[in-house]
OpenMM code with the backbone's topology and positions (N, CA, C; nanometers):
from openmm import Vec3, app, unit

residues = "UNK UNK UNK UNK UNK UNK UNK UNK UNK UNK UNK UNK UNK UNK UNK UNK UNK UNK UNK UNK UNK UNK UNK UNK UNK UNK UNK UNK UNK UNK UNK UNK UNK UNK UNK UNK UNK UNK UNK UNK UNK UNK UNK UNK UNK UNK UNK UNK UNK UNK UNK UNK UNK UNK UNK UNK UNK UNK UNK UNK UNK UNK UNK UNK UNK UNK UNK UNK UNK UNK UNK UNK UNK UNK UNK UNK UNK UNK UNK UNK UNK UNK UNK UNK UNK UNK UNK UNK UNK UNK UNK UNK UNK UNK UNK UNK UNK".split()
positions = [
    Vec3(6.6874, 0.7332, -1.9708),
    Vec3(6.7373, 0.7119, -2.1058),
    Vec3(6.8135, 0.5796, -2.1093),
    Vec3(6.8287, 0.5007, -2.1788),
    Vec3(6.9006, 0.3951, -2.2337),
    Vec3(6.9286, 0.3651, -2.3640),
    Vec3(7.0306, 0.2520, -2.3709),
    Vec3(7.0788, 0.3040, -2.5268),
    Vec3(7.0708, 0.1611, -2.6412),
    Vec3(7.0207, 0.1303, -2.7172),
    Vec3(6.9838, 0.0266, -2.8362),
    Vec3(7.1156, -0.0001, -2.8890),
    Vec3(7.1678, -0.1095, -2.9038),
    Vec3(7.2909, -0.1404, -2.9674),
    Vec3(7.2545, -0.2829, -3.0962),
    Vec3(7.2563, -0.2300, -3.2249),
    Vec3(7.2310, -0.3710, -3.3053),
    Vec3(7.3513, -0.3910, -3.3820),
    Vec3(7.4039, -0.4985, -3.3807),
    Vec3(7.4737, -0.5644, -3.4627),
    Vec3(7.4812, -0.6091, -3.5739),
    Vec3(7.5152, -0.5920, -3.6676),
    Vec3(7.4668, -0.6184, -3.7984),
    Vec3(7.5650, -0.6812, -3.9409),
    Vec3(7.5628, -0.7935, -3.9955),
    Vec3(7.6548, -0.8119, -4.0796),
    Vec3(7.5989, -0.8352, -4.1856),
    Vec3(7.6917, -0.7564, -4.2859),
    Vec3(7.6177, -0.8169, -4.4531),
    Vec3(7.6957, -0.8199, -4.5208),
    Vec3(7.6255, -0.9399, -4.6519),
    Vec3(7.6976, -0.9811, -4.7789),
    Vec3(7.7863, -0.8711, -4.7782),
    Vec3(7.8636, -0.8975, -4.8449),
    Vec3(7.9413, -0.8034, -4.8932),
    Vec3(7.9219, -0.6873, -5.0245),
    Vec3(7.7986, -0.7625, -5.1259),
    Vec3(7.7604, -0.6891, -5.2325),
    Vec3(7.6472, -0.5770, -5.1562),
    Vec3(7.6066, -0.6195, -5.0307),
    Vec3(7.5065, -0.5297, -4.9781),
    Vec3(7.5396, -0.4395, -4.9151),
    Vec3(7.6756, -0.3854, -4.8901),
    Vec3(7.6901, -0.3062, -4.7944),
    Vec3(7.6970, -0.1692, -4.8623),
    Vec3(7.7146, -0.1141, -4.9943),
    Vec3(7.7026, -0.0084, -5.0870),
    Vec3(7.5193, 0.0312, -5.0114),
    Vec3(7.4280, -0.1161, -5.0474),
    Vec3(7.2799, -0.0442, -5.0871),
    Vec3(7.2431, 0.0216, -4.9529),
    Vec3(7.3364, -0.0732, -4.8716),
    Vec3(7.2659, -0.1186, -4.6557),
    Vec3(7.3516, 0.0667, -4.6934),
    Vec3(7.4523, 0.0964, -4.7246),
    Vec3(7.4526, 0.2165, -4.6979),
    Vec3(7.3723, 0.3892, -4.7138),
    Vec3(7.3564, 0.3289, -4.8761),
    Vec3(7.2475, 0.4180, -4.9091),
    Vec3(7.1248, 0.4273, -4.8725),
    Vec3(7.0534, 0.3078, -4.8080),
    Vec3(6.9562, 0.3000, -4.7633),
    Vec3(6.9331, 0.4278, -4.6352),
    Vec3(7.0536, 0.3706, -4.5693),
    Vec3(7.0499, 0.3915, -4.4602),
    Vec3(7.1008, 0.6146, -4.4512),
    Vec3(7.1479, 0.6165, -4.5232),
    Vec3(7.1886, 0.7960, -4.5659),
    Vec3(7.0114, 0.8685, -4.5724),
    Vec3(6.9271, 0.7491, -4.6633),
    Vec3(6.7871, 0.7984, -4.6339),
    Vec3(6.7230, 0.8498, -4.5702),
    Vec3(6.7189, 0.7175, -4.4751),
    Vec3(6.6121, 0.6724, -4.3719),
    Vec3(6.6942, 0.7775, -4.2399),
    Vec3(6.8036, 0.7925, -4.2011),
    Vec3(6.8932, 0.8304, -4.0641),
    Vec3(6.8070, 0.8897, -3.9981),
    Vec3(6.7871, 1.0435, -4.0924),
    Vec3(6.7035, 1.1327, -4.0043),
    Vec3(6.6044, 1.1354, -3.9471),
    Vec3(6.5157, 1.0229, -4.0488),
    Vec3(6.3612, 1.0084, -3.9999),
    Vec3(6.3858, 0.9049, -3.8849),
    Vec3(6.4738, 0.8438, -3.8360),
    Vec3(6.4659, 0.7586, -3.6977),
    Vec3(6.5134, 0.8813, -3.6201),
    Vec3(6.6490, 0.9567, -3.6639),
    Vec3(6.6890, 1.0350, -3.5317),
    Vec3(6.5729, 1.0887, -3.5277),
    Vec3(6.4607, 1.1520, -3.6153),
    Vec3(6.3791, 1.2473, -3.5102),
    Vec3(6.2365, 1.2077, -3.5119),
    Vec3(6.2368, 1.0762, -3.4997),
    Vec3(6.1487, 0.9406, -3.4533),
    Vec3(6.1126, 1.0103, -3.2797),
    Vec3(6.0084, 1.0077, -3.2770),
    Vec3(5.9547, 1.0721, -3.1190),
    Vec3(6.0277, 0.9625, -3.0127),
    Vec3(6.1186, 1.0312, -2.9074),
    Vec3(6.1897, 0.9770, -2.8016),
    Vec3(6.2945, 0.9822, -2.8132),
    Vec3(6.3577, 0.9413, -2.9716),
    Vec3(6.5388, 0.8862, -3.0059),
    Vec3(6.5781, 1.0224, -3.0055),
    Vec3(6.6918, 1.0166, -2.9053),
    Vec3(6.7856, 1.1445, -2.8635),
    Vec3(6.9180, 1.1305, -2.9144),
    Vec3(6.9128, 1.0265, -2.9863),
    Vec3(7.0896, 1.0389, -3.0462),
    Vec3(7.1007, 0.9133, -3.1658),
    Vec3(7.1648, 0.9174, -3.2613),
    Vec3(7.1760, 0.7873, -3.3984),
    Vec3(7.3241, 0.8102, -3.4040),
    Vec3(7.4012, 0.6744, -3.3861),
    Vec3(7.5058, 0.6729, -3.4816),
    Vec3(7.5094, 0.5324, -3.5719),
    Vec3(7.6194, 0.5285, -3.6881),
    Vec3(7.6582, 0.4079, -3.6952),
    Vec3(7.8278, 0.3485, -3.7212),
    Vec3(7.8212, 0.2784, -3.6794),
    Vec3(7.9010, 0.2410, -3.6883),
    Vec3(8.0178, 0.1107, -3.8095),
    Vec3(8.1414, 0.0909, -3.8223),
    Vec3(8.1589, 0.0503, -3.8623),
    Vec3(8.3090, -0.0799, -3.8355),
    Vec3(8.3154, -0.2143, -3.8190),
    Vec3(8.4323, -0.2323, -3.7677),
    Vec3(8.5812, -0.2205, -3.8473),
    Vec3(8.6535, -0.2104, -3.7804),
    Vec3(8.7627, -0.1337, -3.8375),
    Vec3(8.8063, -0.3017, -3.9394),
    Vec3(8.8043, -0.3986, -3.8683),
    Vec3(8.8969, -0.5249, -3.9077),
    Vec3(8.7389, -0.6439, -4.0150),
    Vec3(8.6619, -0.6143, -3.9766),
    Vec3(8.5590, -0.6994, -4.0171),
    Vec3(8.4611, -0.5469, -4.0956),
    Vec3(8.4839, -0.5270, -4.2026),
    Vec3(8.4082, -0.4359, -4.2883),
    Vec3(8.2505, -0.4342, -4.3114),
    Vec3(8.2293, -0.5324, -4.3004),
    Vec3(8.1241, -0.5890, -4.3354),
    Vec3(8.0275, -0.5587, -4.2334),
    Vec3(8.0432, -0.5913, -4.0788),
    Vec3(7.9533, -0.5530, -3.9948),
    Vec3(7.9611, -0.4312, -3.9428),
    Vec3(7.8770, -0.3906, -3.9182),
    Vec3(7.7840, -0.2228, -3.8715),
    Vec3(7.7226, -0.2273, -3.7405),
    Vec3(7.7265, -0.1856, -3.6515),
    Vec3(7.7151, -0.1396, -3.5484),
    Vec3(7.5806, 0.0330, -3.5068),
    Vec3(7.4140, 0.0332, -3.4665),
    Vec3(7.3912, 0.1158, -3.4683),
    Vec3(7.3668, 0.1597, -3.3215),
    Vec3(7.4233, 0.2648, -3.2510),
    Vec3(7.3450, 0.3040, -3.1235),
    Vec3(7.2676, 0.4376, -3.1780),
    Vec3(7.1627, 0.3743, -3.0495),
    Vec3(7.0680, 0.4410, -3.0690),
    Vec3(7.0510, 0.4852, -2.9023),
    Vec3(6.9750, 0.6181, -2.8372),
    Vec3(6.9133, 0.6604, -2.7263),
    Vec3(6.7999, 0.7198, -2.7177),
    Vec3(6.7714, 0.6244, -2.6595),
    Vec3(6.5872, 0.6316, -2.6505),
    Vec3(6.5755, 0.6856, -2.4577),
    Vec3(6.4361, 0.7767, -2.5315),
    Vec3(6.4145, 0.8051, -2.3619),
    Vec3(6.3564, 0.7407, -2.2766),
    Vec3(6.2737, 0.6165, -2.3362),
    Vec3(6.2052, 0.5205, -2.2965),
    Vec3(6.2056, 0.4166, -2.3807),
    Vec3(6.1995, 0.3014, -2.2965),
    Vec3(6.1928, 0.1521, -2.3796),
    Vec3(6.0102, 0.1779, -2.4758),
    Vec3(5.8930, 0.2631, -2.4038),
    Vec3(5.8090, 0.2722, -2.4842),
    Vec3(5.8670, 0.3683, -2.6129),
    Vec3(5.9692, 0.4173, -2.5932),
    Vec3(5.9663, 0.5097, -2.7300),
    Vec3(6.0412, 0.4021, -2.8552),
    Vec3(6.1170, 0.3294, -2.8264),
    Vec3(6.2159, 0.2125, -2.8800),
    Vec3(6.0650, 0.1206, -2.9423),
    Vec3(5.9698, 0.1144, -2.8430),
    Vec3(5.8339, 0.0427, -2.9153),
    Vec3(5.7640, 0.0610, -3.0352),
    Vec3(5.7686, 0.1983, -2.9619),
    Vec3(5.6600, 0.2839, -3.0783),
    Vec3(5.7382, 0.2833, -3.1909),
    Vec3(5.8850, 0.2923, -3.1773),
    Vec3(5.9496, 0.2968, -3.3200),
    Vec3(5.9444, 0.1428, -3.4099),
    Vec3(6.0111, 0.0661, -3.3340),
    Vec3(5.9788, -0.1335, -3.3633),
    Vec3(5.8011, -0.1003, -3.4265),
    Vec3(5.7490, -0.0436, -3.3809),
    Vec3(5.6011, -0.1164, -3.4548),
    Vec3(5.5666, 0.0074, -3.5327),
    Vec3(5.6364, 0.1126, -3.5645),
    Vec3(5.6055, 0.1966, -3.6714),
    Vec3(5.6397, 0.1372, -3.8263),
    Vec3(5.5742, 0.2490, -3.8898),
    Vec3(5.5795, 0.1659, -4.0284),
    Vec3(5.6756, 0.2254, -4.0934),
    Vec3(5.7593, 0.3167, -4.0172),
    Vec3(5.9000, 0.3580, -4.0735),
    Vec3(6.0227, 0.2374, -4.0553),
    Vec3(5.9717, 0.1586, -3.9404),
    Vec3(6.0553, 0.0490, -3.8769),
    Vec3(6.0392, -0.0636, -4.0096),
    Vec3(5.9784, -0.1012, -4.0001),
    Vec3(5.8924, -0.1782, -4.0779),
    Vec3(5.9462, -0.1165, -4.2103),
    Vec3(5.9582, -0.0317, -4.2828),
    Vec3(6.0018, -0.0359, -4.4275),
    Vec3(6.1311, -0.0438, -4.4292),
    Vec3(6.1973, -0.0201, -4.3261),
    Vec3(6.3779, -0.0056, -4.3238),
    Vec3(6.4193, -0.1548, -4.3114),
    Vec3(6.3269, -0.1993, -4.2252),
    Vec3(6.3641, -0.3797, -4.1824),
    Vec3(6.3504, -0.4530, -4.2858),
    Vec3(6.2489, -0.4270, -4.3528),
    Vec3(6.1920, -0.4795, -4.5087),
    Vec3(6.3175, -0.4826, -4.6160),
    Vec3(6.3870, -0.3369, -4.6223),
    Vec3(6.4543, -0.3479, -4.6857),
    Vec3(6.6201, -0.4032, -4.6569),
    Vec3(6.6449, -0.3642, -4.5049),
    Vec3(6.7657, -0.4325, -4.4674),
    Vec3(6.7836, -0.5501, -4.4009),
    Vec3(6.6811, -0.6211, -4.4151),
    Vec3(6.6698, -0.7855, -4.3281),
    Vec3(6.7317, -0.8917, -4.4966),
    Vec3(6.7059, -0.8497, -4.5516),
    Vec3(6.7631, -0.9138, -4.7281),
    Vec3(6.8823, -0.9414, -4.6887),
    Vec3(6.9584, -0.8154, -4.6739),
    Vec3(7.0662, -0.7911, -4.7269),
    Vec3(7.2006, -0.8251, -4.5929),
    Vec3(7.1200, -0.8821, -4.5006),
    Vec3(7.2539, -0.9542, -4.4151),
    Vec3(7.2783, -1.0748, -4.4355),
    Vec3(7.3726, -1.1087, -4.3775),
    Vec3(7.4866, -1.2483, -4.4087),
    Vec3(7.4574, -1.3458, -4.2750),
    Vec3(7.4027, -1.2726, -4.1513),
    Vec3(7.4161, -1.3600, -4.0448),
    Vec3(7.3072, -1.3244, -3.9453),
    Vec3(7.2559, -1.3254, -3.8748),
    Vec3(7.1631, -1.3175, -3.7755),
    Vec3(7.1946, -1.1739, -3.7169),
    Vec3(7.1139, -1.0148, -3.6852),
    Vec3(7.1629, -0.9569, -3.6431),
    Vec3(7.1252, -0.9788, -3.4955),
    Vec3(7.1971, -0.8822, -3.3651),
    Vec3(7.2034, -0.9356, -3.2369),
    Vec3(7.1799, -0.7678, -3.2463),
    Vec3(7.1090, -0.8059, -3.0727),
    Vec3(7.0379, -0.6193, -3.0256),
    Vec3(7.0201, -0.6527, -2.8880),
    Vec3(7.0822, -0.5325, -2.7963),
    Vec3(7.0870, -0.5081, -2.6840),
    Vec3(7.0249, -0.3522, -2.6586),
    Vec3(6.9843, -0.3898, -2.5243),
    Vec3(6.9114, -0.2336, -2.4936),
    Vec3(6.9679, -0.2540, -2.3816),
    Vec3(7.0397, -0.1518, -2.3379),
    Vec3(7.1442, -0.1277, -2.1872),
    Vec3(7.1015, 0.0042, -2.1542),
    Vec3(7.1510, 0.0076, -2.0061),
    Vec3(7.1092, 0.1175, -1.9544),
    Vec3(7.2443, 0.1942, -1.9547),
    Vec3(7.2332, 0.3007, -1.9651),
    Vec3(7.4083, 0.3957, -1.9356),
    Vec3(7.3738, 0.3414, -1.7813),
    Vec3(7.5295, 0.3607, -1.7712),
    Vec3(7.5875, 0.3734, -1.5962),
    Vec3(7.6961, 0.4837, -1.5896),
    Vec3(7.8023, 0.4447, -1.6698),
    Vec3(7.8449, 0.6434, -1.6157),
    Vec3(7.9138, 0.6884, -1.7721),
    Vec3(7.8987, 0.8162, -1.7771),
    Vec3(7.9661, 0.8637, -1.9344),
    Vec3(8.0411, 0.9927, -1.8704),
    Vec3(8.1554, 0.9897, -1.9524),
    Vec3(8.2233, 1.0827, -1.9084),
    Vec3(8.2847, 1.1963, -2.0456),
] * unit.nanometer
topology = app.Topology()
chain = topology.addChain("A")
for resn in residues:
    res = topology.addResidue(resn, chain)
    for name in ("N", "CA", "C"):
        topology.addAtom(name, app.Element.getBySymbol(name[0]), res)
C-alpha cells in the first residue's frame, strides 16, 4: 500500500464549487477499485489550499484511476478552478502508529 498526497490551491471564489464538487465525486474515488482510504484536507493558516490523501494498494490501482473517466471528469472540472500549479507525491508508509 502507499499513499497519494496532492496539493492543491484555489482562487478564492472557487473554493465553495472545488467543495461541492468534491462532496459529489468523494465516494465514487473512495470506492474506485484499490483506494483503501480518502481524506481531505484543509490548511489551517492558508484557506485556500486543500490537501487530498489518498491509499492505494497499488501504484497500478492509482493508474487505473488517473486514466479513468471518473478521473478525467473531476480534473475537467477542478483543473479551472486553481490559482497555482497543483504538486502530487506518492510515498510509501514507513511506520504508523
Amino acid at each position: 500500500m502507499f499513499v497519494r498526497i496532492v496539493k492543491m490551491s484555489f482562487a478564492e471564489e472557487n473554493i465553495i464549487p472545488f467543495l461541492d464538487n468534491f462532496e459529489t465525486v468523494k465516494q465514487k474515488i473512495r470506492n474506485f477499485e484499490g483506494c483503501q482510504f480518502l481524506e481531505l484536507y484543509r490548511d489551517k493558516h492558508n484557506t485556500n489550499i486543500f490537501f487530498t490523501y489518498s491509499y492505494w494498494n497499488t501504484e497500478d490501482d492509482l493508474n487505473n484511476y488517473r486514466d479513468s473517466d471518473l478521473f478525467k471528469s473531476v480534473w475537467a472540472k477542478t483543473k479551472p478552478m486553481f490559482n497555482a500549479k497543483p504538486e502530487a507525491w506518492s510515498v510509501d508508509k514507513v511506520v504508523s502508529l
